[in-house]
PyMOL Python script that loads the backbone (N, CA, C, O; Angstrom):
from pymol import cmd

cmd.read_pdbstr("""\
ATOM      1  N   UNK A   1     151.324 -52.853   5.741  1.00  0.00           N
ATOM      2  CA  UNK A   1     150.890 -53.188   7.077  1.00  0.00           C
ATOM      3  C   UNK A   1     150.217 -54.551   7.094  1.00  0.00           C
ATOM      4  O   UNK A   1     150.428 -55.361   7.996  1.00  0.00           O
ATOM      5  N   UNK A   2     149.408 -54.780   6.078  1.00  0.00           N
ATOM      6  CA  UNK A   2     148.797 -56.296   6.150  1.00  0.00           C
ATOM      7  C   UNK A   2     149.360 -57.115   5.969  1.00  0.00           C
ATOM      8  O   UNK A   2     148.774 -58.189   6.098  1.00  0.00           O
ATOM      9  N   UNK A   3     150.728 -57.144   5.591  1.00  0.00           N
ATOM     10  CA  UNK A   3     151.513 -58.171   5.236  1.00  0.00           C
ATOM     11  C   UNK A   3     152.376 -59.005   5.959  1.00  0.00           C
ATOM     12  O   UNK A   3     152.987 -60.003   5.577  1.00  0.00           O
ATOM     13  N   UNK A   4     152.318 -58.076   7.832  1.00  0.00           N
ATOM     14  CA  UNK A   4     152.570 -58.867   8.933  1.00  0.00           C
ATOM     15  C   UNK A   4     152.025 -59.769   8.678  1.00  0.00           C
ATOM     16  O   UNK A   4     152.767 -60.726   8.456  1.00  0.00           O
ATOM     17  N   UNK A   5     150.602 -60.027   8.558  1.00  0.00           N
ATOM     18  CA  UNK A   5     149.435 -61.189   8.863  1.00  0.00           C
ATOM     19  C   UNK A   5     149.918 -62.394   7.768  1.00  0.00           C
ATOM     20  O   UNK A   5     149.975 -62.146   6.563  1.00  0.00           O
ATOM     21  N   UNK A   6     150.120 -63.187   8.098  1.00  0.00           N
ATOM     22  CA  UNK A   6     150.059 -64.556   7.878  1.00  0.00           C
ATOM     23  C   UNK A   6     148.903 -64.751   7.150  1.00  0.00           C
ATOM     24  O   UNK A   6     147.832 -64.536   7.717  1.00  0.00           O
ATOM     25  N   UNK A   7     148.918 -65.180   5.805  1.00  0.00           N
ATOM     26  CA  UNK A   7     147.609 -65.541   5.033  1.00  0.00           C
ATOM     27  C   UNK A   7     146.997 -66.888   5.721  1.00  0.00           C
ATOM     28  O   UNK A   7     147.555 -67.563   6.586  1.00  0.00           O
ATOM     29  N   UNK A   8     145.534 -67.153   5.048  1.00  0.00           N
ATOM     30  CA  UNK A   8     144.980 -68.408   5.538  1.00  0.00           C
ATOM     31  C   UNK A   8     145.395 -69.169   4.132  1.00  0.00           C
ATOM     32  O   UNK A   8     145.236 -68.972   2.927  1.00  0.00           O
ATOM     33  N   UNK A   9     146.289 -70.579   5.353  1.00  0.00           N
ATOM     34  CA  UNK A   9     146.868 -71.382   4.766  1.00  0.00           C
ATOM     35  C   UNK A   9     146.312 -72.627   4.293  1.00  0.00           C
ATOM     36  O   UNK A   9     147.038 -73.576   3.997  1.00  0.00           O
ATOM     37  N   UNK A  10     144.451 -72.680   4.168  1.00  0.00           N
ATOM     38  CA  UNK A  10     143.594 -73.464   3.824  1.00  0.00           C
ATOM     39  C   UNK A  10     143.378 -73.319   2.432  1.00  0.00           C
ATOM     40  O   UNK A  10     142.495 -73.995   1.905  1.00  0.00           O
ATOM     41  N   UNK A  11     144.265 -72.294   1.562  1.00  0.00           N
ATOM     42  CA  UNK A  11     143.545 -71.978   0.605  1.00  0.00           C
ATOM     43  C   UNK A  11     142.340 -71.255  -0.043  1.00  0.00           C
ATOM     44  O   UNK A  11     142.081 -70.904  -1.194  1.00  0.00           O
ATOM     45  N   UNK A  12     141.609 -71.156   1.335  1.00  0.00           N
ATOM     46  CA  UNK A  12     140.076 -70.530   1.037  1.00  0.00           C
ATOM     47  C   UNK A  12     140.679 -69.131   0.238  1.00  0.00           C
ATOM     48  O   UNK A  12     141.825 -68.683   0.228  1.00  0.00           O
ATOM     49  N   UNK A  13     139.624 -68.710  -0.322  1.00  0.00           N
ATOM     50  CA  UNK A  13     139.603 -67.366  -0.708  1.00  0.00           C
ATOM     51  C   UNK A  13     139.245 -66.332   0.173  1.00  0.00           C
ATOM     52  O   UNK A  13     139.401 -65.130  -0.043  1.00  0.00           O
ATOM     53  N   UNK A  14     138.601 -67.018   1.504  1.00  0.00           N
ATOM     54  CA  UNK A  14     138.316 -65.690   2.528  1.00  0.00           C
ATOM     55  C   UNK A  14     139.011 -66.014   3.709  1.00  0.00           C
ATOM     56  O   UNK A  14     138.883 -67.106   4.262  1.00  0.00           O
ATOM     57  N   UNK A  15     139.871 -64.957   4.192  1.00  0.00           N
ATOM     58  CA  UNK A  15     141.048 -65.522   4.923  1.00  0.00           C
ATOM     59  C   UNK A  15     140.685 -65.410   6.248  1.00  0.00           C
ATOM     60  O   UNK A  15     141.541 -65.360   7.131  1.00  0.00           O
ATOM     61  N   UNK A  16     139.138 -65.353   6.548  1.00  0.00           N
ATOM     62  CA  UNK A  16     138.504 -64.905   7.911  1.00  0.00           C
ATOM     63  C   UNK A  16     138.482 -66.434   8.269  1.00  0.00           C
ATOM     64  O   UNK A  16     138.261 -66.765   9.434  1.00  0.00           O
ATOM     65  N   UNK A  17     138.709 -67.387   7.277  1.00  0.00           N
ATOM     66  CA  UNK A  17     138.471 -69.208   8.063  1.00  0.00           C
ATOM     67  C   UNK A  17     139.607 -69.253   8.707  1.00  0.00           C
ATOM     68  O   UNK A  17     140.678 -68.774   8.335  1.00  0.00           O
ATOM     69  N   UNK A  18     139.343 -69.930   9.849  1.00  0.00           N
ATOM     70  CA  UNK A  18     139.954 -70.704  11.084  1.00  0.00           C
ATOM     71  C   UNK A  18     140.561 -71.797  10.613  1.00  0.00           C
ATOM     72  O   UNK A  18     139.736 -72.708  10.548  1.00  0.00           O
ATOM     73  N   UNK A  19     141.805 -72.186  10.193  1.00  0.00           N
ATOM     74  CA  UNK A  19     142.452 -73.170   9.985  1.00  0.00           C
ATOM     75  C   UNK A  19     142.644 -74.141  11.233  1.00  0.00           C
ATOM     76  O   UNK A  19     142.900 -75.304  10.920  1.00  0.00           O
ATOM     77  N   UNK A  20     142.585 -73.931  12.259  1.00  0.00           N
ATOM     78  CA  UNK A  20     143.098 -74.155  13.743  1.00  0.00           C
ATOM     79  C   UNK A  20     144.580 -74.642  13.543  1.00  0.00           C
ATOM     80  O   UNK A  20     144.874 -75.800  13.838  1.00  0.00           O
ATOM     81  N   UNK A  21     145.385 -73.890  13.115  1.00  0.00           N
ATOM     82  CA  UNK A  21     146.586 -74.494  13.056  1.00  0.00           C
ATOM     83  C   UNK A  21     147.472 -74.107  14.651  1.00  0.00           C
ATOM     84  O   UNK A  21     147.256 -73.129  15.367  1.00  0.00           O
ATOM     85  N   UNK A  22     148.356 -75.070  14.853  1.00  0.00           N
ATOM     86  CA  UNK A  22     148.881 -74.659  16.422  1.00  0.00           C
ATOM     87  C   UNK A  22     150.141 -73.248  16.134  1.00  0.00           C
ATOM     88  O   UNK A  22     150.646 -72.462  16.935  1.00  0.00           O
ATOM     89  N   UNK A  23     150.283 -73.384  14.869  1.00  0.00           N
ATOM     90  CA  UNK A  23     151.849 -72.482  15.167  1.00  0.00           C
ATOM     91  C   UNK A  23     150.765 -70.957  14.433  1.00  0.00           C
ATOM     92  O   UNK A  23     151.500 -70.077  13.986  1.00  0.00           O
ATOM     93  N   UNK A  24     149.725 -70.745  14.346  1.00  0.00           N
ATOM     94  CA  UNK A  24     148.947 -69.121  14.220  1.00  0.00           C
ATOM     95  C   UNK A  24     148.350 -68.988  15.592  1.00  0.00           C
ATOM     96  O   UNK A  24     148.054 -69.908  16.355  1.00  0.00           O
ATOM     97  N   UNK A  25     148.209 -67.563  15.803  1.00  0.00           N
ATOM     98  CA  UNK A  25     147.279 -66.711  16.814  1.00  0.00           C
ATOM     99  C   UNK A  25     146.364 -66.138  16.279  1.00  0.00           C
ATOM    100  O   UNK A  25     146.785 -65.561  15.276  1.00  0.00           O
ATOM    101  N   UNK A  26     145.048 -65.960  16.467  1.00  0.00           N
ATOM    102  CA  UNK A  26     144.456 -65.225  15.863  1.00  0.00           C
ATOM    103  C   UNK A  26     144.111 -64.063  16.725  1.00  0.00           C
ATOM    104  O   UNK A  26     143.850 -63.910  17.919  1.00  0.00           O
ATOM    105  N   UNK A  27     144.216 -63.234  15.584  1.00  0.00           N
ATOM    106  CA  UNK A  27     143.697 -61.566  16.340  1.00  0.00           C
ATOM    107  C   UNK A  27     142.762 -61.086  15.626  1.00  0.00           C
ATOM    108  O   UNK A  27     142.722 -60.827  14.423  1.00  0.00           O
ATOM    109  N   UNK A  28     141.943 -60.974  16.516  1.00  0.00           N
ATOM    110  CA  UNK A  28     140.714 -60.006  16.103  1.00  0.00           C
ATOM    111  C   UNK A  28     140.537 -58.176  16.345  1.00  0.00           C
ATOM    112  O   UNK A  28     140.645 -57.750  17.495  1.00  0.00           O
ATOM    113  N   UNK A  29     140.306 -57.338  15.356  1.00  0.00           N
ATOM    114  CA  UNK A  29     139.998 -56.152  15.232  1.00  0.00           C
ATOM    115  C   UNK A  29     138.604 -56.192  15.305  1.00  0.00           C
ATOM    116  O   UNK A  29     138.018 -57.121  14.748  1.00  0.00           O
ATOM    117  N   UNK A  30     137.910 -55.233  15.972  1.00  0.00           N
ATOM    118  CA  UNK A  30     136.390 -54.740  16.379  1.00  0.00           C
ATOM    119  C   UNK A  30     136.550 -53.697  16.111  1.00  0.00           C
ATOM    120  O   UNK A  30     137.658 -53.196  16.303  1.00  0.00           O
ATOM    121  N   UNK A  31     135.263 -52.791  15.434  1.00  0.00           N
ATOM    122  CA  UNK A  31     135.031 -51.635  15.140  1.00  0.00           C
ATOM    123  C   UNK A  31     133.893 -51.330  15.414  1.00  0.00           C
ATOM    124  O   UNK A  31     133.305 -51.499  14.346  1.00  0.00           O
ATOM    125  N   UNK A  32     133.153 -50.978  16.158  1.00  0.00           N
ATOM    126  CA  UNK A  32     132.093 -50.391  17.427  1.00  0.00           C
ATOM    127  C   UNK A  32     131.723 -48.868  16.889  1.00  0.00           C
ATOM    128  O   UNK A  32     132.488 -47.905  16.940  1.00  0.00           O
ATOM    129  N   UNK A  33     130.566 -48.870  16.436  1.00  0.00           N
ATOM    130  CA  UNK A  33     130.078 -47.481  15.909  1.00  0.00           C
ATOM    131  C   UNK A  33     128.471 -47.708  15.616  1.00  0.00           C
ATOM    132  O   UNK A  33     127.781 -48.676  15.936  1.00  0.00           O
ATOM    133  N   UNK A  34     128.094 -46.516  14.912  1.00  0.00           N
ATOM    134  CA  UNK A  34     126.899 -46.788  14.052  1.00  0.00           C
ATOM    135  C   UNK A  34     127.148 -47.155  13.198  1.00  0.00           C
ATOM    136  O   UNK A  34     128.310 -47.030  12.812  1.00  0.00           O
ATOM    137  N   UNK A  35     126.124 -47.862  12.369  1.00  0.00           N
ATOM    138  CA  UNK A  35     126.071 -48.370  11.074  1.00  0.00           C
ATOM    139  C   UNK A  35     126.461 -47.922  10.121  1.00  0.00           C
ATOM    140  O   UNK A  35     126.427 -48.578   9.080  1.00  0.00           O
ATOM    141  N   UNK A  36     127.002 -46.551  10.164  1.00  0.00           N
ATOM    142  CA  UNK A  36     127.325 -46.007   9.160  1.00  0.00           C
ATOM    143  C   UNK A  36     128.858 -45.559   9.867  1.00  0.00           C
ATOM    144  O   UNK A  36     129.853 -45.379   9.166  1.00  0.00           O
ATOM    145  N   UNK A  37     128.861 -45.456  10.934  1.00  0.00           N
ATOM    146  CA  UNK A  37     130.747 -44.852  11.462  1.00  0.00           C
ATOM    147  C   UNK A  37     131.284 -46.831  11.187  1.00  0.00           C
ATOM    148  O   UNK A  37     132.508 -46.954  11.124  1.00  0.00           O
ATOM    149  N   UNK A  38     130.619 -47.949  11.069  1.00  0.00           N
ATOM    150  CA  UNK A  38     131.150 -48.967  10.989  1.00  0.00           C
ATOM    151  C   UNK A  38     131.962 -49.125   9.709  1.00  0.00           C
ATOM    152  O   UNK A  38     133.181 -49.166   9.543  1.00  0.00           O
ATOM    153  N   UNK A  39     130.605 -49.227   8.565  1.00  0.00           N
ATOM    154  CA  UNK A  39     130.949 -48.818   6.980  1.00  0.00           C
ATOM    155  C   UNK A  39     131.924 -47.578   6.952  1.00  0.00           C
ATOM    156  O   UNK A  39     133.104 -47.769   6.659  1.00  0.00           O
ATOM    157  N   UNK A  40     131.542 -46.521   7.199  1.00  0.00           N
ATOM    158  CA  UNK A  40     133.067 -45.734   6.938  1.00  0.00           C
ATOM    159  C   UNK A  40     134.181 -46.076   7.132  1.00  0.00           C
ATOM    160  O   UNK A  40     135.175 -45.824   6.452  1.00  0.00           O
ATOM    161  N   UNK A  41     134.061 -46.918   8.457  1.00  0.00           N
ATOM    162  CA  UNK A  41     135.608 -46.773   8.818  1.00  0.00           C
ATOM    163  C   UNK A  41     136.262 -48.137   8.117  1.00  0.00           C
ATOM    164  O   UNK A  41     137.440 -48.286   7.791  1.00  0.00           O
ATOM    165  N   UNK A  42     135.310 -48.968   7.994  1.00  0.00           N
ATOM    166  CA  UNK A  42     135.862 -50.455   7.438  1.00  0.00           C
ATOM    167  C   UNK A  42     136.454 -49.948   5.439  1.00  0.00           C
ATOM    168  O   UNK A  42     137.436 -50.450   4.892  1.00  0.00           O
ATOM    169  N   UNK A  43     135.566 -48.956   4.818  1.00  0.00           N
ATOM    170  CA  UNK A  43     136.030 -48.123   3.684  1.00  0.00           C
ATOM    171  C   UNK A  43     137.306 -47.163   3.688  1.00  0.00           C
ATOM    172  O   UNK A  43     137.999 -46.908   2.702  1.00  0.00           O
ATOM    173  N   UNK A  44     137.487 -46.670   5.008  1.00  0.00           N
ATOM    174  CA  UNK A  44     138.842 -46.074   5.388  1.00  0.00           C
ATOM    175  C   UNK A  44     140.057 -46.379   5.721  1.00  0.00           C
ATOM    176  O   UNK A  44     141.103 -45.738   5.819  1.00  0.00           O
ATOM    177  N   UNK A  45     139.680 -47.728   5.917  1.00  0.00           N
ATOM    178  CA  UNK A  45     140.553 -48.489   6.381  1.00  0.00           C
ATOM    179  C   UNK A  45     141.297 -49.373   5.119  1.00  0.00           C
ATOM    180  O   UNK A  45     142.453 -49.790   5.052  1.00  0.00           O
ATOM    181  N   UNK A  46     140.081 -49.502   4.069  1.00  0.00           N
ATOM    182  CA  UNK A  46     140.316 -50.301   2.468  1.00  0.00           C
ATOM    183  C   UNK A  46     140.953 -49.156   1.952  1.00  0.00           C
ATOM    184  O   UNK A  46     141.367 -49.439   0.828  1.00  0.00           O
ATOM    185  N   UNK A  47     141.211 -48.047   2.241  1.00  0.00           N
ATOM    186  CA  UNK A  47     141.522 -46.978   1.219  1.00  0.00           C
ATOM    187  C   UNK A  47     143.141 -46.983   1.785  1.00  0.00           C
ATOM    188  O   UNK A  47     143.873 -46.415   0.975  1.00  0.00           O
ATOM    189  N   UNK A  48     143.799 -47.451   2.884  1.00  0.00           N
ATOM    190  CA  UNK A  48     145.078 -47.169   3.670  1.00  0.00           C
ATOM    191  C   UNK A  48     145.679 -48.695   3.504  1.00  0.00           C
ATOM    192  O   UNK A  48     146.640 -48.982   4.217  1.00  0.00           O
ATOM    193  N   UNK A  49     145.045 -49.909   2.397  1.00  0.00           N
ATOM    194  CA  UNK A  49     145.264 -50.861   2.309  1.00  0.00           C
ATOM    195  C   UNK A  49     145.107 -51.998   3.446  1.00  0.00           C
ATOM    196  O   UNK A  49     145.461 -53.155   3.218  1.00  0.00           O
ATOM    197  N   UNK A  50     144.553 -51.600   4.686  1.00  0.00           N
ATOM    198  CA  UNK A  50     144.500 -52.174   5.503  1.00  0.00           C
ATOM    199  C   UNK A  50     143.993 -53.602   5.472  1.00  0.00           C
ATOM    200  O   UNK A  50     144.751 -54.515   5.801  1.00  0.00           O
ATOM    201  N   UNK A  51     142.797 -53.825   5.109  1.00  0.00           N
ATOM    202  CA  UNK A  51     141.785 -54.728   4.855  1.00  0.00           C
ATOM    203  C   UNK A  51     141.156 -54.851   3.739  1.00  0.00           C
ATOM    204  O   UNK A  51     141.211 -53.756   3.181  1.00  0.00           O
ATOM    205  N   UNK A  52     140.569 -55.617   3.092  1.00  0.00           N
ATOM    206  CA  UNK A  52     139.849 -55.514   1.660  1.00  0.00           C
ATOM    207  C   UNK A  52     138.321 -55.681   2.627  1.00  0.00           C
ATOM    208  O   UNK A  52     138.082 -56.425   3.579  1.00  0.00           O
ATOM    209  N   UNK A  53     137.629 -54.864   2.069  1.00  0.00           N
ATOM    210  CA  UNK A  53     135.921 -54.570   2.481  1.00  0.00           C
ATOM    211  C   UNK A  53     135.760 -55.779   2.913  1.00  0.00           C
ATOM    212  O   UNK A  53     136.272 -55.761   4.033  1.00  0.00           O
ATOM    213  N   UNK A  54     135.260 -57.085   2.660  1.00  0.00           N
ATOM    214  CA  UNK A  54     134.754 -58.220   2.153  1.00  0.00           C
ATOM    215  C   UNK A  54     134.857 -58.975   3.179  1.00  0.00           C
ATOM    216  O   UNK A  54     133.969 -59.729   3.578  1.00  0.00           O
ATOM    217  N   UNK A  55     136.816 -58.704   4.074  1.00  0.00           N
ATOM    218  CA  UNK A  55     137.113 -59.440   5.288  1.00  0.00           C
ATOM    219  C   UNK A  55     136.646 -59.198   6.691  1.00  0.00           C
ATOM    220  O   UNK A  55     137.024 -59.556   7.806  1.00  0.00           O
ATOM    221  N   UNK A  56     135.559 -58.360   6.151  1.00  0.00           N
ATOM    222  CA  UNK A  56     135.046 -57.735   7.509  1.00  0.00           C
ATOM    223  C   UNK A  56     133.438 -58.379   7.787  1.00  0.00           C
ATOM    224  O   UNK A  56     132.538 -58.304   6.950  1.00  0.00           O
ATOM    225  N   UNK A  57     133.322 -58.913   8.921  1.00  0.00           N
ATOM    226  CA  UNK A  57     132.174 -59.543   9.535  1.00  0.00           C
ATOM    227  C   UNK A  57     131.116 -58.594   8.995  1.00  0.00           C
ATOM    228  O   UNK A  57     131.231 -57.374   9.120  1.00  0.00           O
ATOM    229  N   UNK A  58     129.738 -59.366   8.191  1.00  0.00           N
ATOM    230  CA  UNK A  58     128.868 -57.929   8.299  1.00  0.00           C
ATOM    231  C   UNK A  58     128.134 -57.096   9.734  1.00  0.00           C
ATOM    232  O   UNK A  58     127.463 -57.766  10.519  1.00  0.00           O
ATOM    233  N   UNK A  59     128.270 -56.137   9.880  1.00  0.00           N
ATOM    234  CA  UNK A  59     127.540 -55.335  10.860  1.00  0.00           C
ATOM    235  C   UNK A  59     126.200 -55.661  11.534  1.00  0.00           C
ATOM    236  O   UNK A  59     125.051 -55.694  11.094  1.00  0.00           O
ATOM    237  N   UNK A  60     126.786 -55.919  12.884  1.00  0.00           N
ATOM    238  CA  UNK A  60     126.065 -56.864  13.699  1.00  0.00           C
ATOM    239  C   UNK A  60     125.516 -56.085  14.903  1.00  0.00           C
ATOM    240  O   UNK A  60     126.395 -55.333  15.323  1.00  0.00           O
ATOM    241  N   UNK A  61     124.222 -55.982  15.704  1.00  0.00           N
ATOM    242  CA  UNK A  61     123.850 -54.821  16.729  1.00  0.00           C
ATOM    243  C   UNK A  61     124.330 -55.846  17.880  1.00  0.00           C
ATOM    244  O   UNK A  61     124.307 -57.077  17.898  1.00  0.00           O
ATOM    245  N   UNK A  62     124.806 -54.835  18.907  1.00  0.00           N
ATOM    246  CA  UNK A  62     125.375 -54.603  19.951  1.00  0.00           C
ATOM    247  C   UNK A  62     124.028 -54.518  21.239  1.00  0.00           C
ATOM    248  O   UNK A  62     122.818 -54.324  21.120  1.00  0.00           O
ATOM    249  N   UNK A  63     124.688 -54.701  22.147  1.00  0.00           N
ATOM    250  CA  UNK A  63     123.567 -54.404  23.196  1.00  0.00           C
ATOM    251  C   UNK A  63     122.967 -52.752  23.613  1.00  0.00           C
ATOM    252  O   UNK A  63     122.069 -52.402  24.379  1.00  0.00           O
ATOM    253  N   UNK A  64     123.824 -52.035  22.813  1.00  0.00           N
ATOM    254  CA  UNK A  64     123.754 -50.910  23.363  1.00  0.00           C
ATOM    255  C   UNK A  64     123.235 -50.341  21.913  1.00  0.00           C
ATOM    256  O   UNK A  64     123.838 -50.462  20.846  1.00  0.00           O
ATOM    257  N   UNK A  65     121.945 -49.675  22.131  1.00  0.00           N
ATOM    258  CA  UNK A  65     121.100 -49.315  20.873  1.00  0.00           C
ATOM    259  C   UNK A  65     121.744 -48.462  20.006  1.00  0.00           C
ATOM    260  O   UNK A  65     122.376 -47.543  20.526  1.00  0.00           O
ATOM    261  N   UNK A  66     121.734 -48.539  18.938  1.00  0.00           N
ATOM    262  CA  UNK A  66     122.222 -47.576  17.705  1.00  0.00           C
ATOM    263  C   UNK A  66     123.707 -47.847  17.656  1.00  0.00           C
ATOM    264  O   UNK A  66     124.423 -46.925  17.265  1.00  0.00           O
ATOM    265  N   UNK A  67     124.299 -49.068  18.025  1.00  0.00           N
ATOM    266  CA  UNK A  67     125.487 -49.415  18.290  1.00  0.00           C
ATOM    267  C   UNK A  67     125.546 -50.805  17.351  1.00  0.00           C
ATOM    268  O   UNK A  67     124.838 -51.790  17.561  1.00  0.00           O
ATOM    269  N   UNK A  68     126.697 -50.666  16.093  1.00  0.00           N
ATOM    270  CA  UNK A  68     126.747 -52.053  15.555  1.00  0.00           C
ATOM    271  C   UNK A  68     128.532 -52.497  15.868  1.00  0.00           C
ATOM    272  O   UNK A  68     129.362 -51.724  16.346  1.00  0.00           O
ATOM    273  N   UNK A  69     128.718 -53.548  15.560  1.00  0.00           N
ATOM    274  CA  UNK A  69     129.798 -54.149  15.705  1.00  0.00           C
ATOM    275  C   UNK A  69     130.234 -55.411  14.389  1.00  0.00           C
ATOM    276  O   UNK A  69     129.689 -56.483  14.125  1.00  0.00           O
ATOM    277  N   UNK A  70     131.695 -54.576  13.630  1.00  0.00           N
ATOM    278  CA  UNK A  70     131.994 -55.563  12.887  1.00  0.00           C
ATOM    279  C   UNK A  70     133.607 -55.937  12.977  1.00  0.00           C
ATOM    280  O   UNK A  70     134.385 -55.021  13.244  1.00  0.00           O
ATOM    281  N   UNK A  71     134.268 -57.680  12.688  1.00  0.00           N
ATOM    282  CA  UNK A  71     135.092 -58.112  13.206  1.00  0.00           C
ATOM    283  C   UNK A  71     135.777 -58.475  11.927  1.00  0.00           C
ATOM    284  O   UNK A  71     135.321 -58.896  10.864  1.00  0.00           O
ATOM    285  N   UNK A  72     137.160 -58.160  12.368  1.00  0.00           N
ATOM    286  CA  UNK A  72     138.293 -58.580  11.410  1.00  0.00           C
ATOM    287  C   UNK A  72     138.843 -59.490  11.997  1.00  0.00           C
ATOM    288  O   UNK A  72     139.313 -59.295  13.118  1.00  0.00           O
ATOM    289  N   UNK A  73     138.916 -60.668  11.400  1.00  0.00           N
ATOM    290  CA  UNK A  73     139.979 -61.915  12.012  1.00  0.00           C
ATOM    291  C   UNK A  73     141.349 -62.169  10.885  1.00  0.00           C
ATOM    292  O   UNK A  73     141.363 -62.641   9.748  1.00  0.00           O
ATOM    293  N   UNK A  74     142.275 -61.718  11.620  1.00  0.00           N
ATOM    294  CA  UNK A  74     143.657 -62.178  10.848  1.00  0.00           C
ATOM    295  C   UNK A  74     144.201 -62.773  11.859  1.00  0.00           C
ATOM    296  O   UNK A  74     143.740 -62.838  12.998  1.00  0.00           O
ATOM    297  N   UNK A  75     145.909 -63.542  11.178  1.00  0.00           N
ATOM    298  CA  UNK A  75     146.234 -64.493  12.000  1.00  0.00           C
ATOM    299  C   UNK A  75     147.974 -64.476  11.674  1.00  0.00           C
ATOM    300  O   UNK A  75     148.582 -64.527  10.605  1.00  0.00           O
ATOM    301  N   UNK A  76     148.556 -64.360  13.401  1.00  0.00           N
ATOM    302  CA  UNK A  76     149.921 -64.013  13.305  1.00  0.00           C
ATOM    303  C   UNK A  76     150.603 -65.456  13.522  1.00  0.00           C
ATOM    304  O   UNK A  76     149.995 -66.447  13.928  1.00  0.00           O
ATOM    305  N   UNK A  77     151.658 -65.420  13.261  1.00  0.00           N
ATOM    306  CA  UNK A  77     152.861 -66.181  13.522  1.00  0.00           C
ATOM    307  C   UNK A  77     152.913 -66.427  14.886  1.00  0.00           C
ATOM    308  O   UNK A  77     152.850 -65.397  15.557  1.00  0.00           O
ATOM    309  N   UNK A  78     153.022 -67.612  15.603  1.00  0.00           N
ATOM    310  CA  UNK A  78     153.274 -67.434  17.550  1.00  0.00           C
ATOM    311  C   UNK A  78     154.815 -67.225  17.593  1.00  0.00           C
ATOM    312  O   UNK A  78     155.630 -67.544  16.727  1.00  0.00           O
ATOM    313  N   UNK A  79     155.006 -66.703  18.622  1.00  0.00           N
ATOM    314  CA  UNK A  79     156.554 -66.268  19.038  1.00  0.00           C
ATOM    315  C   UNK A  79     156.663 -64.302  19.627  1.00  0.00           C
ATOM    316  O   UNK A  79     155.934 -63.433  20.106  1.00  0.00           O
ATOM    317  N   UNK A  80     157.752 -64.453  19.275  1.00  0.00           N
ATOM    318  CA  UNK A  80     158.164 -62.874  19.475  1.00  0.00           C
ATOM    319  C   UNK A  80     157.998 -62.142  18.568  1.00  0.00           C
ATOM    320  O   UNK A  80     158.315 -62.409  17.409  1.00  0.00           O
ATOM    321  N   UNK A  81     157.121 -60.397  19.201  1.00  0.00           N
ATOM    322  CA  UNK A  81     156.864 -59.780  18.534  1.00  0.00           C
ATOM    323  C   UNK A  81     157.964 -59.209  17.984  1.00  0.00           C
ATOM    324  O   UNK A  81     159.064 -59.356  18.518  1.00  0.00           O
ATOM    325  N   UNK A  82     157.776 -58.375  16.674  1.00  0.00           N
ATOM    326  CA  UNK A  82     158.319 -57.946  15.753  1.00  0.00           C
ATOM    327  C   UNK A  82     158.420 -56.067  15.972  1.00  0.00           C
ATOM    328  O   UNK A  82     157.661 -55.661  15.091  1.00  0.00           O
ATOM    329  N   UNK A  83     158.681 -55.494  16.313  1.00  0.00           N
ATOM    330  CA  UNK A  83     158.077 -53.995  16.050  1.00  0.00           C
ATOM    331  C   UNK A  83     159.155 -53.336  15.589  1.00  0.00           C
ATOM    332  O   UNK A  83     160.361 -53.420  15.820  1.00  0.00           O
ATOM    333  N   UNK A  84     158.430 -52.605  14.834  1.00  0.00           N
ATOM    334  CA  UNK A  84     159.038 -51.850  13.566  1.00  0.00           C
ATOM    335  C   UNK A  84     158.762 -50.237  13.660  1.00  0.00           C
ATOM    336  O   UNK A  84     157.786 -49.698  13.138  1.00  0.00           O
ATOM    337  N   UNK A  85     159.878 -49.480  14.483  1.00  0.00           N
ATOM    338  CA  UNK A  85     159.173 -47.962  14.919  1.00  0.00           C
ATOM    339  C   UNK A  85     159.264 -47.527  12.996  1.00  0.00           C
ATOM    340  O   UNK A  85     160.115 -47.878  12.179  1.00  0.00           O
ATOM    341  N   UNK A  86     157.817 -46.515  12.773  1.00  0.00           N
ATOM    342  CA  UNK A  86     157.679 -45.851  11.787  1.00  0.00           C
ATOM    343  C   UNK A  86     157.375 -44.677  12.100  1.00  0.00           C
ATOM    344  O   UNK A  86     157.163 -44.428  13.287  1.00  0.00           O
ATOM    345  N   UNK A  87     157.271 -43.614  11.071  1.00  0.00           N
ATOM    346  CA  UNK A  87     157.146 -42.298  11.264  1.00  0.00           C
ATOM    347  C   UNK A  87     155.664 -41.918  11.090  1.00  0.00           C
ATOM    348  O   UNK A  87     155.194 -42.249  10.001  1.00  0.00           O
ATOM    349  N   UNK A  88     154.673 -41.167  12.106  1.00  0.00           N
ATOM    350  CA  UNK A  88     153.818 -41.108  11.656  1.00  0.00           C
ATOM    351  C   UNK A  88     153.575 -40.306  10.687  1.00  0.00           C
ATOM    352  O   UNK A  88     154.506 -39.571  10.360  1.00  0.00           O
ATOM    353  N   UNK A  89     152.269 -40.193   9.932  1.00  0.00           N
ATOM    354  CA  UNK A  89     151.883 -39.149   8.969  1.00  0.00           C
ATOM    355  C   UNK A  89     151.257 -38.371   9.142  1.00  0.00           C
ATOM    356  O   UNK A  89     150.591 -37.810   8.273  1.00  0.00           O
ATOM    357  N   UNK A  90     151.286 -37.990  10.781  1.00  0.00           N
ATOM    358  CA  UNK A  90     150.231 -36.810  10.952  1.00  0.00           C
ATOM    359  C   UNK A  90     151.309 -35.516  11.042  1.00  0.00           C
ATOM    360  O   UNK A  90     150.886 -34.368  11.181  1.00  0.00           O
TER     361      UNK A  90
END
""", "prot")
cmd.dss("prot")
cmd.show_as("cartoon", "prot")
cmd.util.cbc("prot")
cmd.orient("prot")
């Protein structure tokens, strides 16, 4: 699944930098929980290969108390989407 995403083509080692290149989009994922439904899910998400821990903004409070917020920035190709029907696993 992560391998739609277009790596950062700066070289950095953390692929959350903004290259500003014209031919990427960037998309951002938010994950809105408590501090601890944040960490779980950003660990649940490393366990389904999704994300590696590390690319995730650290956990940041929200306006709404007991509420944190952390951000994944990856970055697609511009043009036409791609979709790929799969089978779910539930």
């Amino acid at each position: 699944m992560a391998q739609e995403f277009l790596p950062d083509s700066t070289g950095s080692a953390c692929p959350n930098s903004d290259a500003g290149e014209d031919d990427r989009e960037t998309v951002q994922i938010l994950i809105i929980s408590s501090r601890d439904g944040v960490i779980e899910t950003i660990h649940n998400l490393y366990a389904k290969e999704f994300a590696q821990v590390d690319e995730w903004s650290p956990p940041q409070p929200t306006r709404k108390p007991g509420k944190m917020v952390s951000i994944l920035t990856r970055y697609r190709k511009r043009g036409p989407i791609n979709l790929r029907m799969r089978k779910s696993g539930r």
